[in-house]
C-alpha positions as CSV (number, residue, x, y, z in Angstrom):
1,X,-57.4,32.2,-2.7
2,X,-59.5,30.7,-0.3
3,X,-60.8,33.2,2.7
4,X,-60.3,31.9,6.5
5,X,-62.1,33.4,9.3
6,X,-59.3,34.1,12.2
7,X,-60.0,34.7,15.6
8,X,-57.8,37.6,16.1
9,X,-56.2,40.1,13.3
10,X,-53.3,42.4,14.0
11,X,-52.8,45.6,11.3
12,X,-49.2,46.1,10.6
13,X,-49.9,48.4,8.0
14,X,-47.4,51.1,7.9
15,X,-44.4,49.1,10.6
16,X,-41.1,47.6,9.0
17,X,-39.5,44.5,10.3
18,X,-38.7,43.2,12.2
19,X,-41.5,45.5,14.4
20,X,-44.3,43.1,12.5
21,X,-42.6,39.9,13.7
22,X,-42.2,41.3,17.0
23,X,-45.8,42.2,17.1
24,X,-47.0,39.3,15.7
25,X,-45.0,36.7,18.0
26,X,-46.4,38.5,21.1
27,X,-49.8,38.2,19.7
28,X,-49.5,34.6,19.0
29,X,-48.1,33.7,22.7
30,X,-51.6,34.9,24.0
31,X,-53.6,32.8,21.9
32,X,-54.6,29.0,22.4
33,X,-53.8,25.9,20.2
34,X,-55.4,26.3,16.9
35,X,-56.2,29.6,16.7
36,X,-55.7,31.8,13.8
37,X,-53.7,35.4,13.3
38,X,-54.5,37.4,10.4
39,X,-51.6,39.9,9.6
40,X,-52.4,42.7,7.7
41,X,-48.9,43.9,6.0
42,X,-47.3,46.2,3.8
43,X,-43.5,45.6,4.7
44,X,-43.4,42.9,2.2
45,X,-39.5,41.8,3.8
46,X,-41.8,39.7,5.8
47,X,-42.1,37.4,3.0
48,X,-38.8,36.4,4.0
49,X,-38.5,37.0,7.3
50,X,-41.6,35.3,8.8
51,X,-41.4,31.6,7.8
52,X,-38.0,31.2,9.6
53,X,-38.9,32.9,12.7
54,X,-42.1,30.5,12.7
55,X,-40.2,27.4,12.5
56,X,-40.0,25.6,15.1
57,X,-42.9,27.3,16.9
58,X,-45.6,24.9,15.4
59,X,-47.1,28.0,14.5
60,X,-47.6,27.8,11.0
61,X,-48.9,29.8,7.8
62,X,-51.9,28.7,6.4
63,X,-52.9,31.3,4.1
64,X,-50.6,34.2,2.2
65,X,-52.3,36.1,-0.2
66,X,-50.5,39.0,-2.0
67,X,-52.3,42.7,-3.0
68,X,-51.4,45.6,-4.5
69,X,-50.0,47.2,-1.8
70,X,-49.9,44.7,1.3
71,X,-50.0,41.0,2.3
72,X,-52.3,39.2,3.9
73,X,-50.9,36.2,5.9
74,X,-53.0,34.3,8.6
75,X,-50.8,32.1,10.6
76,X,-52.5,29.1,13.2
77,X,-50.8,29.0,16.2
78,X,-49.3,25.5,17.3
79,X,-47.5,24.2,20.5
80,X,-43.8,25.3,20.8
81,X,-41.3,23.2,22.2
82,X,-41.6,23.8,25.6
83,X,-45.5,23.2,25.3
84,X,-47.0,27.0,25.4
């Protein structure tokens, strides 16, 4: 897969969900429009867990790339509903 640069990167190596999503949500409400979030994870529930908390955020994924023993998913934060 492709590499993207991202402004900000968050390790979640080692937490479980939902601790990541937490985690990763309050990163992404300090960041600006466009933005990228690199997540660094090896609770691979997130897989499952992340794309539905996203929706609806306008935050979206735009890379997810799978290793032996983590995931790497870099997210770009959008404009929720309410315009944050």
């Amino acid at each position: 897969m492709g590499e993207t640069v991202s402004e900000k990167a968050l390790d979640l190596r080692g937490w479980s969900c939902p601790w990541c999503i937490l985690k990763a949500k309050s990163r992404l409400r300090t960041m600006k429009p466009g933005q990228t979030l690199e997540l660094l994870c090896t609770d691979l529930s997130i897989q499952k867990n992340l794309p539905p908390v996203l929706k609806g955020t306008g935050d979206r994924i735009v890379q997810w790339e799978q290793h032996a023993d983590y995931v790497n998913v870099v997210i770009r934060r959008g404009c929720d509903k309410t315009g944050s």
